[in-house]
Structures are given as C-alpha cells and as structure tokens.
Biopython code that builds the backbone (N, CA, C, O; Angstrom):
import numpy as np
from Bio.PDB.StructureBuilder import StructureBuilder

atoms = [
    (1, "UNK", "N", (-25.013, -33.138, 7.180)),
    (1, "UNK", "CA", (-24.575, -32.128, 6.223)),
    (1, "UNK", "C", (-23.333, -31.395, 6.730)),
    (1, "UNK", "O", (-22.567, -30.747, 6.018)),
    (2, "UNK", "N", (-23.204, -31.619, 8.352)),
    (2, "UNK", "CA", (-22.401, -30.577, 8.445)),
    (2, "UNK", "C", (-20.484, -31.108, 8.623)),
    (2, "UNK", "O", (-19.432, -30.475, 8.707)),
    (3, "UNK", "N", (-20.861, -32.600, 8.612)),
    (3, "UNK", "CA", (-19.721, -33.318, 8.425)),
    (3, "UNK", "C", (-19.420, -33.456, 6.712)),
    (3, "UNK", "O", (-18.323, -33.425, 6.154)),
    (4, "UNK", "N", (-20.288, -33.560, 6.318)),
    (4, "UNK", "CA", (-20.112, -33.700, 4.747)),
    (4, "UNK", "C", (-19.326, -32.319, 4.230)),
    (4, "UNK", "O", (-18.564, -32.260, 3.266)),
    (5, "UNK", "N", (-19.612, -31.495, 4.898)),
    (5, "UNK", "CA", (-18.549, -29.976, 4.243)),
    (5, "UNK", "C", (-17.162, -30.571, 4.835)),
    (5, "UNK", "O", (-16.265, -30.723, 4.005)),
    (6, "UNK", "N", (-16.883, -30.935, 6.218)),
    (6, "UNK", "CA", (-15.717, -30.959, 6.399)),
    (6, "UNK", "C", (-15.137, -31.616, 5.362)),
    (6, "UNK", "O", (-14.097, -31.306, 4.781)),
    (7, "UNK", "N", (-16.209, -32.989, 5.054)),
    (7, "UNK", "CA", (-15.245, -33.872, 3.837)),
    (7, "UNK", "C", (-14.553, -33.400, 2.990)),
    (7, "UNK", "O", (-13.357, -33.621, 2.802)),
    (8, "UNK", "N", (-15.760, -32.209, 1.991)),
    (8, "UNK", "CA", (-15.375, -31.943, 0.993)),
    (8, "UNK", "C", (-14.743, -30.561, 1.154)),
    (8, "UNK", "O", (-14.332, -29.952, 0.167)),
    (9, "UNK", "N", (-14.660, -30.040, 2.440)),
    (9, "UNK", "CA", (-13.848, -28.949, 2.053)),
    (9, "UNK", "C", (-11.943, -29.640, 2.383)),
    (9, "UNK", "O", (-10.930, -28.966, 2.191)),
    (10, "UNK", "N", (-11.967, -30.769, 2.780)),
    (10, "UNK", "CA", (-10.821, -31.614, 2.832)),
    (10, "UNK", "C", (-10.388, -32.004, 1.215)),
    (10, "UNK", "O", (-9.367, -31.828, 0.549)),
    (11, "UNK", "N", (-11.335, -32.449, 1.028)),
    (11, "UNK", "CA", (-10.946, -33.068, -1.004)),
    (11, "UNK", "C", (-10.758, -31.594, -1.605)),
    (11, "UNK", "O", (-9.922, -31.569, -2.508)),
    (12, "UNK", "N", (-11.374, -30.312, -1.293)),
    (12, "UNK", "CA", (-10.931, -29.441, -1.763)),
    (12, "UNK", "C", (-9.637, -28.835, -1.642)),
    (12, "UNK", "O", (-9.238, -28.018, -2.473)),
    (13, "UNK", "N", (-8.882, -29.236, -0.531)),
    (13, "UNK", "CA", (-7.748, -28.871, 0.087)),
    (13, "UNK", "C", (-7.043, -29.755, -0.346)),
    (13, "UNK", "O", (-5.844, -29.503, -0.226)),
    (14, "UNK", "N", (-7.413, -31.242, -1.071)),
    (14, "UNK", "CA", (-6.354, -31.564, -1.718)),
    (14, "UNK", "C", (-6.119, -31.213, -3.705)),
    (14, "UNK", "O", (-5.364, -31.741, -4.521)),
    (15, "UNK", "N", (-7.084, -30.189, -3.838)),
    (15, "UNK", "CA", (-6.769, -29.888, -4.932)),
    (15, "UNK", "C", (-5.939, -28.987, -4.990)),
    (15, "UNK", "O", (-5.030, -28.908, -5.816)),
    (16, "UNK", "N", (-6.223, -28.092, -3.959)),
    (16, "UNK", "CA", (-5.492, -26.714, -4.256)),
    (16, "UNK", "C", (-4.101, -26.851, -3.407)),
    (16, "UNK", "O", (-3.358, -25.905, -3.147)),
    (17, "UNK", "N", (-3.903, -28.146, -3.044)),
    (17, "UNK", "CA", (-2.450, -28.343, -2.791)),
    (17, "UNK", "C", (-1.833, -28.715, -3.771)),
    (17, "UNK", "O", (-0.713, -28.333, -4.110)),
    (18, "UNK", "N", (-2.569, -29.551, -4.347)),
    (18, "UNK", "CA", (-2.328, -30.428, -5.829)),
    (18, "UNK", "C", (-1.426, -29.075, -6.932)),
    (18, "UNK", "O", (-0.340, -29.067, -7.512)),
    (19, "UNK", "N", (-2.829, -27.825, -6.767)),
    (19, "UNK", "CA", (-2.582, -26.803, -7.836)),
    (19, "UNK", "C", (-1.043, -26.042, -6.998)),
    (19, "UNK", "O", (-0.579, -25.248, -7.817)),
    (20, "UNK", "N", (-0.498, -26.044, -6.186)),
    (20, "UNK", "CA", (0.407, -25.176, -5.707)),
    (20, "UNK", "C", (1.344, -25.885, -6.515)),
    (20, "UNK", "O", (1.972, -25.070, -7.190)),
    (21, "UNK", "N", (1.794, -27.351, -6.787)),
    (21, "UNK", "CA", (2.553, -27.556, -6.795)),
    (21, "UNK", "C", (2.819, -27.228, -8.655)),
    (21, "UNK", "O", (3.895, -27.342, -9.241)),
    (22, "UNK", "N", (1.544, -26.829, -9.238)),
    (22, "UNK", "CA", (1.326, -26.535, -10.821)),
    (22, "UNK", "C", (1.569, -24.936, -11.151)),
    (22, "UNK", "O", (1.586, -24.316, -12.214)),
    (23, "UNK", "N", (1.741, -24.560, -9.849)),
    (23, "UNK", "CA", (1.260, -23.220, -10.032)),
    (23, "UNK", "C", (2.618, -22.199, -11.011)),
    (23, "UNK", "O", (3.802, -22.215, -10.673)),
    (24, "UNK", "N", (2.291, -21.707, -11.747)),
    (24, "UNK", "CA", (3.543, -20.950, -12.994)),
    (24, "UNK", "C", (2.674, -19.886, -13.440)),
    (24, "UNK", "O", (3.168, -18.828, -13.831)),
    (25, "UNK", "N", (1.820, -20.012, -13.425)),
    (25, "UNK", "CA", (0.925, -18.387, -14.437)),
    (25, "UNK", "C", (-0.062, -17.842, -13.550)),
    (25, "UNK", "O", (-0.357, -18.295, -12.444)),
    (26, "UNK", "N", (-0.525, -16.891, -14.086)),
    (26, "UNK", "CA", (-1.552, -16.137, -13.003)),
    (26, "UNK", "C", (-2.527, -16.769, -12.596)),
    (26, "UNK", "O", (-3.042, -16.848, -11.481)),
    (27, "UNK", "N", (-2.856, -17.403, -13.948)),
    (27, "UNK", "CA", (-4.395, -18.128, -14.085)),
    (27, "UNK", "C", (-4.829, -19.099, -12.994)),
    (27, "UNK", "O", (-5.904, -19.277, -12.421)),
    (28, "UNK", "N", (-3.149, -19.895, -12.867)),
    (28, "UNK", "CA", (-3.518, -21.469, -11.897)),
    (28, "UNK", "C", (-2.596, -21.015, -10.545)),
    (28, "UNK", "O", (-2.100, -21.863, -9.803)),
    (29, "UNK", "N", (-2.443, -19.601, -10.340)),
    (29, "UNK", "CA", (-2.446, -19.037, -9.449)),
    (29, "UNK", "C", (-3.736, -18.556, -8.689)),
    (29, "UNK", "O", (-3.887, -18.593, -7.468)),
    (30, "UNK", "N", (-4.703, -18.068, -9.683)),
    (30, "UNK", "CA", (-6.255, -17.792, -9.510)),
    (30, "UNK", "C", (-6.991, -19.383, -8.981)),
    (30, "UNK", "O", (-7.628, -19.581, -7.947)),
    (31, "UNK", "N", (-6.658, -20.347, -10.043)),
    (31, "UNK", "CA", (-7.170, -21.223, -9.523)),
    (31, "UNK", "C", (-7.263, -21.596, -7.965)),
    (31, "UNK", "O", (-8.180, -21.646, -7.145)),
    (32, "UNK", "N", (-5.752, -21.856, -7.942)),
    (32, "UNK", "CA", (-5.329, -21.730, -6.717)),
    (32, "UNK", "C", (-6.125, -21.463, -5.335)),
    (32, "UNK", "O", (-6.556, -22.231, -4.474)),
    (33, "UNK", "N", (-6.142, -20.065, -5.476)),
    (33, "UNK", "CA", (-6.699, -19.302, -4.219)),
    (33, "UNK", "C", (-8.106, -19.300, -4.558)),
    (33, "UNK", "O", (-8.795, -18.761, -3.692)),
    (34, "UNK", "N", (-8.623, -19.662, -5.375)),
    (34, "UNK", "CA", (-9.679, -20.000, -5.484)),
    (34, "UNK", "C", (-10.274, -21.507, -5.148)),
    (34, "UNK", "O", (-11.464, -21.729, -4.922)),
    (35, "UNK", "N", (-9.330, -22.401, -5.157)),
    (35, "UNK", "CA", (-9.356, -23.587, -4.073)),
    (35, "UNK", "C", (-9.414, -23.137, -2.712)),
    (35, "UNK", "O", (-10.388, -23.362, -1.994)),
    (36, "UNK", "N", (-8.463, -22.547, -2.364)),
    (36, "UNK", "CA", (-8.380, -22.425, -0.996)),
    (36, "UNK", "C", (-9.501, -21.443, -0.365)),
    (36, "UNK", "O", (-9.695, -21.570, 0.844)),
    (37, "UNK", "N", (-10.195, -20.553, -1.011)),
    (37, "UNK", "CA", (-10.908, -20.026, -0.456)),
    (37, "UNK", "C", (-12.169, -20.857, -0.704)),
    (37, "UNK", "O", (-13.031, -20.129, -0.211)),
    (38, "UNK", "N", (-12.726, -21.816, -1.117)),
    (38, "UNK", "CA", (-13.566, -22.849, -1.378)),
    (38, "UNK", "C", (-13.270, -24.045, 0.245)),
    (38, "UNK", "O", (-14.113, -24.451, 1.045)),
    (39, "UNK", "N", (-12.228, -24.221, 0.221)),
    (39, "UNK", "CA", (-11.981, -25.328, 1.019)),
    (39, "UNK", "C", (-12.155, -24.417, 2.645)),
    (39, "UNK", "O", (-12.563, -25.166, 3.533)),
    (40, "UNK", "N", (-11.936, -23.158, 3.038)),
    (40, "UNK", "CA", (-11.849, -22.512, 4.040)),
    (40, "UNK", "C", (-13.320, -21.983, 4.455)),
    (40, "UNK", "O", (-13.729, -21.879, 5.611)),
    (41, "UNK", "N", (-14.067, -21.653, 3.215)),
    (41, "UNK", "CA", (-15.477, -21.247, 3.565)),
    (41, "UNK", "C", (-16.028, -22.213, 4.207)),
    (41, "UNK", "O", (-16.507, -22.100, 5.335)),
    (42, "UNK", "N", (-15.998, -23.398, 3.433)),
    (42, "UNK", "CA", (-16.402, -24.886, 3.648)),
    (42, "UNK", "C", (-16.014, -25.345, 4.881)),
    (42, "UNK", "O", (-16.637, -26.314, 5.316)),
    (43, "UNK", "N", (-15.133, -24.878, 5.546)),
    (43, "UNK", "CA", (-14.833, -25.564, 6.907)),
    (43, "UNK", "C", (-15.116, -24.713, 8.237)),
    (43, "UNK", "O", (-15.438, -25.109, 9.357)),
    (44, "UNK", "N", (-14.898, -23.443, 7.762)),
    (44, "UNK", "CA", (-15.153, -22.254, 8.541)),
    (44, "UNK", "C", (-16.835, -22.668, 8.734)),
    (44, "UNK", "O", (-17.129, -23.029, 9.874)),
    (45, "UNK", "N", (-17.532, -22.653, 8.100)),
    (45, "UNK", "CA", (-18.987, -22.939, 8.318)),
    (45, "UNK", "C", (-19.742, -23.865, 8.891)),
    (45, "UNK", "O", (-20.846, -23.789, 9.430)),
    (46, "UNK", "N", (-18.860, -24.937, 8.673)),
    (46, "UNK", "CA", (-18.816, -26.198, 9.188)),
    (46, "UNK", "C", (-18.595, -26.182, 10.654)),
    (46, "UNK", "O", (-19.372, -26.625, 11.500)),
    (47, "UNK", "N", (-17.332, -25.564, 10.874)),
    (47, "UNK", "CA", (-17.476, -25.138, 12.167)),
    (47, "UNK", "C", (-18.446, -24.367, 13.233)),
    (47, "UNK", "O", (-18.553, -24.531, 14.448)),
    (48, "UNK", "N", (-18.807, -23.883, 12.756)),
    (48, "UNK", "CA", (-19.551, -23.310, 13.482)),
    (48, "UNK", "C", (-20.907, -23.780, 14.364)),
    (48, "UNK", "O", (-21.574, -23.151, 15.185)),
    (49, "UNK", "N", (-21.066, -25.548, 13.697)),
    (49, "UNK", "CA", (-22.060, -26.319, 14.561)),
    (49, "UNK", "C", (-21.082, -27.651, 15.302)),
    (49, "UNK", "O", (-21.532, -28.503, 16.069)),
    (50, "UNK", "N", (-19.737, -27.543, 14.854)),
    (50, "UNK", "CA", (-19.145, -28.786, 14.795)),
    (50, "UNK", "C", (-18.157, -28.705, 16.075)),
    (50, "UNK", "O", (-17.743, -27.577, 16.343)),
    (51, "UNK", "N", (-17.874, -29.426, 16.624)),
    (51, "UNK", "CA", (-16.035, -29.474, 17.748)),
    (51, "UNK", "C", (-15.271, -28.882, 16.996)),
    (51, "UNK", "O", (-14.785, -29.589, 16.113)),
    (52, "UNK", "N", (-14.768, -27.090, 17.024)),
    (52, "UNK", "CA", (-13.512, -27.037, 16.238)),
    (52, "UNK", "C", (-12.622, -27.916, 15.694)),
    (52, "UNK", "O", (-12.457, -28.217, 14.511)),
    (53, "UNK", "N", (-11.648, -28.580, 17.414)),
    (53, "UNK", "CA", (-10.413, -29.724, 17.017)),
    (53, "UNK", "C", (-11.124, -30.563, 16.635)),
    (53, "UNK", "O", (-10.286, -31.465, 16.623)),
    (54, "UNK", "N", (-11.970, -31.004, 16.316)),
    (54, "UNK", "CA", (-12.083, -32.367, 15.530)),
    (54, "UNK", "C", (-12.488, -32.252, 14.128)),
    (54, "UNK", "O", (-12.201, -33.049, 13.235)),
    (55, "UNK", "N", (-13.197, -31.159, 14.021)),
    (55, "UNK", "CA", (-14.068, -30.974, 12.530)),
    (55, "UNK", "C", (-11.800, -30.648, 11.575)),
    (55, "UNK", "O", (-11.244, -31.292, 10.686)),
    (56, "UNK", "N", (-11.264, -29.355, 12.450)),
    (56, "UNK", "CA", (-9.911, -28.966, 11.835)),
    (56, "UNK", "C", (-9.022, -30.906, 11.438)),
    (56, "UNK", "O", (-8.585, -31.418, 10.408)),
    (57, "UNK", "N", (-9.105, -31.238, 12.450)),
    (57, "UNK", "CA", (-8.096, -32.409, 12.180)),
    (57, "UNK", "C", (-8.658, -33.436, 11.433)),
    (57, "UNK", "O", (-7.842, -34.086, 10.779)),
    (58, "UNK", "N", (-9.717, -33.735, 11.353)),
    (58, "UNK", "CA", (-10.616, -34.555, 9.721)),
    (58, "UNK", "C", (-10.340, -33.584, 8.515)),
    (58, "UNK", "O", (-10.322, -34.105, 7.400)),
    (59, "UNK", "N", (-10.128, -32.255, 8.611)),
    (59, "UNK", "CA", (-10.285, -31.305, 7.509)),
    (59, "UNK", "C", (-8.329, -31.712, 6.695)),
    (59, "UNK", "O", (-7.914, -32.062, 5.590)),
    (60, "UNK", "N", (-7.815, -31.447, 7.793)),
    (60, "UNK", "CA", (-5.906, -31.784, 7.454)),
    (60, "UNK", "C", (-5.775, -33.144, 7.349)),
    (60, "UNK", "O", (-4.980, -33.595, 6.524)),
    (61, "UNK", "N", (-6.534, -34.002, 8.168)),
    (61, "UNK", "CA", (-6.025, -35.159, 7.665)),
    (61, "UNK", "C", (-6.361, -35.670, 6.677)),
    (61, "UNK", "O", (-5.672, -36.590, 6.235)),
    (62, "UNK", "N", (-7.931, -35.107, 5.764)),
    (62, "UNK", "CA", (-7.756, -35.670, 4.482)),
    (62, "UNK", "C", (-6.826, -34.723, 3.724)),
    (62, "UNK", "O", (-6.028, -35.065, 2.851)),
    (63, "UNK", "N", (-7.010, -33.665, 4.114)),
    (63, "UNK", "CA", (-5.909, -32.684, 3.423)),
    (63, "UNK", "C", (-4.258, -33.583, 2.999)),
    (63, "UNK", "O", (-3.819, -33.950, 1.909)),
    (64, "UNK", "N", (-3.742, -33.680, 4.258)),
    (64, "UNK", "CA", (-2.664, -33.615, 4.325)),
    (64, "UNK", "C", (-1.949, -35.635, 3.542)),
    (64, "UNK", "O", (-0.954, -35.940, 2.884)),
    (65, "UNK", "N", (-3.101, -36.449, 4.103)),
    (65, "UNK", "CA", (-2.857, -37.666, 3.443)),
    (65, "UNK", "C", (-3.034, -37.559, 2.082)),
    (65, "UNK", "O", (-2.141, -37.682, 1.244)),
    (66, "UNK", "N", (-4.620, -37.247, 1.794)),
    (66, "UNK", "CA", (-4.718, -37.241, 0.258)),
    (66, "UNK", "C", (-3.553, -36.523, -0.679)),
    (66, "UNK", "O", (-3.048, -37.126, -1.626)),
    (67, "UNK", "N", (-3.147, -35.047, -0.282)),
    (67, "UNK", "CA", (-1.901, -34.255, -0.355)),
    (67, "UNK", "C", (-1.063, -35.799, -0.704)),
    (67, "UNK", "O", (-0.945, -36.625, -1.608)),
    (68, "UNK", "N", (-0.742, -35.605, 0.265)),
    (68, "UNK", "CA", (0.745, -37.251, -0.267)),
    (68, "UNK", "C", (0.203, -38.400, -0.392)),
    (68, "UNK", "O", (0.606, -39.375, 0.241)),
    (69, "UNK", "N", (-0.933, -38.446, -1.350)),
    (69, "UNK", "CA", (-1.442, -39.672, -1.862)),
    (69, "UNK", "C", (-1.634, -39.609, -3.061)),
    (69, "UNK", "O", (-1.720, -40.583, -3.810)),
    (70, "UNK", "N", (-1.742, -38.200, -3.442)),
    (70, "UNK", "CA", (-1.983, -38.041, -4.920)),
    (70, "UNK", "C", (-0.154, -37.536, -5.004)),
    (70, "UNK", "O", (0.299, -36.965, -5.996)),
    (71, "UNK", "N", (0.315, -37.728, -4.323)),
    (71, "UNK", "CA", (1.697, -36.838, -4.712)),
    (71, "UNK", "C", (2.237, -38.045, -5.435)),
    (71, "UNK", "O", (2.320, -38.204, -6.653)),
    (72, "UNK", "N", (2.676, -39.070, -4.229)),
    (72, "UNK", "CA", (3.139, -40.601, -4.507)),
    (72, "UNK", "C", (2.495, -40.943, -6.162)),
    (72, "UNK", "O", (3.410, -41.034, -6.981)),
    (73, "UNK", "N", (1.214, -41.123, -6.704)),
    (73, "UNK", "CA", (1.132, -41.963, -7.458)),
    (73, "UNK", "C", (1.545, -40.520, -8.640)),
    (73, "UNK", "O", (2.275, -40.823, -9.584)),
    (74, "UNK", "N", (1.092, -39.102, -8.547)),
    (74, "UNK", "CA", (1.089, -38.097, -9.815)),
    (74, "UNK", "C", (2.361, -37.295, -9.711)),
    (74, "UNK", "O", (2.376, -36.401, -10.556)),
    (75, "UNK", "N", (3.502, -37.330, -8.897)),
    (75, "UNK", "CA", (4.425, -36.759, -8.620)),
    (75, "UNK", "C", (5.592, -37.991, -8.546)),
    (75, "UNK", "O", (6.527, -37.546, -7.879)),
    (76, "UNK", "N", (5.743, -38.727, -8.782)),
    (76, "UNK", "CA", (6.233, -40.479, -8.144)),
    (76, "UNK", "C", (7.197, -39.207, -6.930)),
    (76, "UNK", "O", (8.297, -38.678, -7.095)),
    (77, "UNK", "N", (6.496, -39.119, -6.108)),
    (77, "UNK", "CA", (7.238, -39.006, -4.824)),
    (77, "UNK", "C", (7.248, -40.349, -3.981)),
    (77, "UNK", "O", (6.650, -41.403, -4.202)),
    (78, "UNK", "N", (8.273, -39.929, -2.745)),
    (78, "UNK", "CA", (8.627, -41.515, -2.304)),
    (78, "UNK", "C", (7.343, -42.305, -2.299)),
    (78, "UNK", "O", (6.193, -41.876, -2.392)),
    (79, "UNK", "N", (7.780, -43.574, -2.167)),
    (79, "UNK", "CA", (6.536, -44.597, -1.788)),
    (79, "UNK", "C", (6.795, -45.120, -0.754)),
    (79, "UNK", "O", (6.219, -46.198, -0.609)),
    (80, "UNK", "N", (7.596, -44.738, 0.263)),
    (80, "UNK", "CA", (8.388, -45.467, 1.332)),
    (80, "UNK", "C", (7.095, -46.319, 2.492)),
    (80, "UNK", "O", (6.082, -45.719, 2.853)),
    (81, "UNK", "N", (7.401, -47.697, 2.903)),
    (81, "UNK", "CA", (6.320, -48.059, 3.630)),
    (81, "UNK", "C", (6.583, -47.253, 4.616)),
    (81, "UNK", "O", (5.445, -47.328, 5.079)),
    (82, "UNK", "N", (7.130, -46.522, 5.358)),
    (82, "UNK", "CA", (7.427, -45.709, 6.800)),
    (82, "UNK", "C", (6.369, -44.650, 6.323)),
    (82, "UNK", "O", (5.476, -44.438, 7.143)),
    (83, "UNK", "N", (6.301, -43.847, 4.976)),
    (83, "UNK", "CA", (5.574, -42.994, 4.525)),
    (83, "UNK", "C", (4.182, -43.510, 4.490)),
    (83, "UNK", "O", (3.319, -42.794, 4.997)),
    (84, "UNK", "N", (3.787, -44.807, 3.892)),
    (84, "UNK", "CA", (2.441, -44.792, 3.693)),
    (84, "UNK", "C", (1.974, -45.145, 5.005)),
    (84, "UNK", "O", (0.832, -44.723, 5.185)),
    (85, "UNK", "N", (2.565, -45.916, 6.220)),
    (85, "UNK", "CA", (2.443, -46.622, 7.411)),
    (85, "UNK", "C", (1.845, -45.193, 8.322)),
    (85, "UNK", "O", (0.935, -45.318, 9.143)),
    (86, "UNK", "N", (2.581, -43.706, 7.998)),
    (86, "UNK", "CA", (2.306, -42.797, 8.582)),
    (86, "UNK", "C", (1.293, -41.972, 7.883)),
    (86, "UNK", "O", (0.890, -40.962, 8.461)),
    (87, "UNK", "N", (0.811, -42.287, 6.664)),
    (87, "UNK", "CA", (-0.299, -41.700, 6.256)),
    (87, "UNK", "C", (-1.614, -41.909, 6.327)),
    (87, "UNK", "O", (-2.561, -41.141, 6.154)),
    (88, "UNK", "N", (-1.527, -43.719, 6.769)),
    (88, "UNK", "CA", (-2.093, -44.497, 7.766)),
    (88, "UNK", "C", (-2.618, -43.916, 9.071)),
    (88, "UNK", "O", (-3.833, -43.812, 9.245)),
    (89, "UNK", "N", (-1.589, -43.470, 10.152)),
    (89, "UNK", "CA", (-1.665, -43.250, 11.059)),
    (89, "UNK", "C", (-2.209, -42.005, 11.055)),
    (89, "UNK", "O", (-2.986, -41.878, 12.001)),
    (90, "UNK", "N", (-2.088, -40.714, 10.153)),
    (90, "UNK", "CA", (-3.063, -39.574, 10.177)),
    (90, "UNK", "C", (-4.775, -40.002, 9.981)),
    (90, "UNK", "O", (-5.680, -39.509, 10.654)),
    (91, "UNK", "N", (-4.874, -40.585, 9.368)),
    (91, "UNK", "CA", (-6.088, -41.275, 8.306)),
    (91, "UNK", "C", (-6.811, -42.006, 9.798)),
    (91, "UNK", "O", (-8.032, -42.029, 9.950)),
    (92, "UNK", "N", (-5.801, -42.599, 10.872)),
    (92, "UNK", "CA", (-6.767, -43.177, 11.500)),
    (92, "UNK", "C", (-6.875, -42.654, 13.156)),
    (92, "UNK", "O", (-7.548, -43.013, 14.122)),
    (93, "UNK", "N", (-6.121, -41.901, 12.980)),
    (93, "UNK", "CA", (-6.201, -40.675, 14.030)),
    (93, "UNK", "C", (-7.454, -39.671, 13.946)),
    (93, "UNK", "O", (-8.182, -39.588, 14.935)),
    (94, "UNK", "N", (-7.687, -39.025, 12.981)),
    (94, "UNK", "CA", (-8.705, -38.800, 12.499)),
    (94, "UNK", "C", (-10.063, -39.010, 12.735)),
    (94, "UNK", "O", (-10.990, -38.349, 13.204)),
    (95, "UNK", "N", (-9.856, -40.491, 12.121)),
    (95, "UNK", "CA", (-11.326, -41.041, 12.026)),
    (95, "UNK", "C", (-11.435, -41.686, 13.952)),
    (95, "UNK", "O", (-12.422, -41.812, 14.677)),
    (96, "UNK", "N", (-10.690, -41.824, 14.086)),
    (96, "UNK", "CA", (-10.920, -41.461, 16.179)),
    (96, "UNK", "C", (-11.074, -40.576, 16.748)),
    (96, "UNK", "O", (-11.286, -40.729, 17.951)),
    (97, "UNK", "N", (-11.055, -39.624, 16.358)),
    (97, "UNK", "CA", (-11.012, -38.073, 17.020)),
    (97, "UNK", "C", (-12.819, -38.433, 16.734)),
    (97, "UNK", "O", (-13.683, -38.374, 17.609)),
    (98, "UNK", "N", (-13.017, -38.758, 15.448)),
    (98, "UNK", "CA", (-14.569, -38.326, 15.357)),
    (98, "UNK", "C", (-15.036, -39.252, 15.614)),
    (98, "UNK", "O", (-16.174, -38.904, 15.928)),
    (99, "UNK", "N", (-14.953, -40.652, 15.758)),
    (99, "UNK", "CA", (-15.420, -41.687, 16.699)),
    (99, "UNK", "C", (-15.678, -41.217, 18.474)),
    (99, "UNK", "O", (-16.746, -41.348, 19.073)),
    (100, "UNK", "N", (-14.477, -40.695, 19.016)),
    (100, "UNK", "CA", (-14.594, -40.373, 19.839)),
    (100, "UNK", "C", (-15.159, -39.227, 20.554)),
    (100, "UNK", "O", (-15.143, -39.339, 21.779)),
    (101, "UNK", "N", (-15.662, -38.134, 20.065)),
    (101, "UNK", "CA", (-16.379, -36.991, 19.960)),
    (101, "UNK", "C", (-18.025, -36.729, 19.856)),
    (101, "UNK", "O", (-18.464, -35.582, 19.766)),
]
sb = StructureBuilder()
sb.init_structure("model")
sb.init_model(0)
sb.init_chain("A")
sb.init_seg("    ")
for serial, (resi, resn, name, xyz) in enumerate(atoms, 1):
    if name == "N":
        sb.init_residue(resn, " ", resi, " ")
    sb.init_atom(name, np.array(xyz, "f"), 0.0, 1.0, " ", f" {name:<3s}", serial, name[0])
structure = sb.get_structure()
C-alpha cells in the first residue's frame, strides 16, 4: 500500500502538471493546487514508512516522464529520440533505485 501511494501520488503529479500548462481562470487554477496538494499528501505519507530518496525519485520520475509523455503526444512537443531515449533513462533509473533498496 505504501508503494502504491507513491504511484499514484506520481500519476497525480502528472495531472496537475498537465493542468499548469491549462491553467487561465481561477477555477483550473483551483484545480490545480488541488492536484498538487493531492499528489504531496500522497507522498508525504508515503514517506513516512518508505526510503525518502527512493520513494521522492519514483514519485518525479513518474512525474517528470509521464509530464513529457503526455506533453509529446497532447502538446505535439518534440518527439526527439535523444528525448524519449532520456525519458527512458529516468523511467529506468527509478525502477533501480527501488530494485535496489
């Protein structure tokens, strides 16, 4: 259970990155910080039975890949193979930190 928050407070962190980039009115400004305070409870808590650095760097690296995974296909931001090759390399950095831990 207590890896399963990191997950999802990671998929939550890629919404409310998702929403920054939507963000124009108060409302999906609310949304917003209302992601992020969803995705922070969720990890903050998590922590607290888990390896800080490892539970934080599973938390950013789905953050930060999914972030430029949904960007690429819903933003057509680059698709560069150097880009996906390194989104790769977060994704499997990651999943070694918690292999190795």
């Amino acid at each position: 259970m207590r890896w399963f928050k990191v997950i999802l407070a990671g998929l939550v962190e890629i919404i409310w990155v998702n929403c920054m980039k939507n963000a124009d009115s108060v409302l999906s400004w609310g949304l917003t910080l209302i992601m992020i305070a969803i995705s922070f409870a969720l990890v903050i808590n998590a922590c607290k039975s888990l390896p800080v650095g490892t539970a934080y760097a599973i938390w950013t690296g789905i953050g930060t890949g999914g972030g430029a995974i949904i960007s690429m296909i819903f933003y057509n931001e680059s698709k560069n193979i150097w880009r996906i090759l390194c989104i790769g390399l977060i994704v499997v950095s990651s999943v070694g930190l918690k292999l190795i831990s």
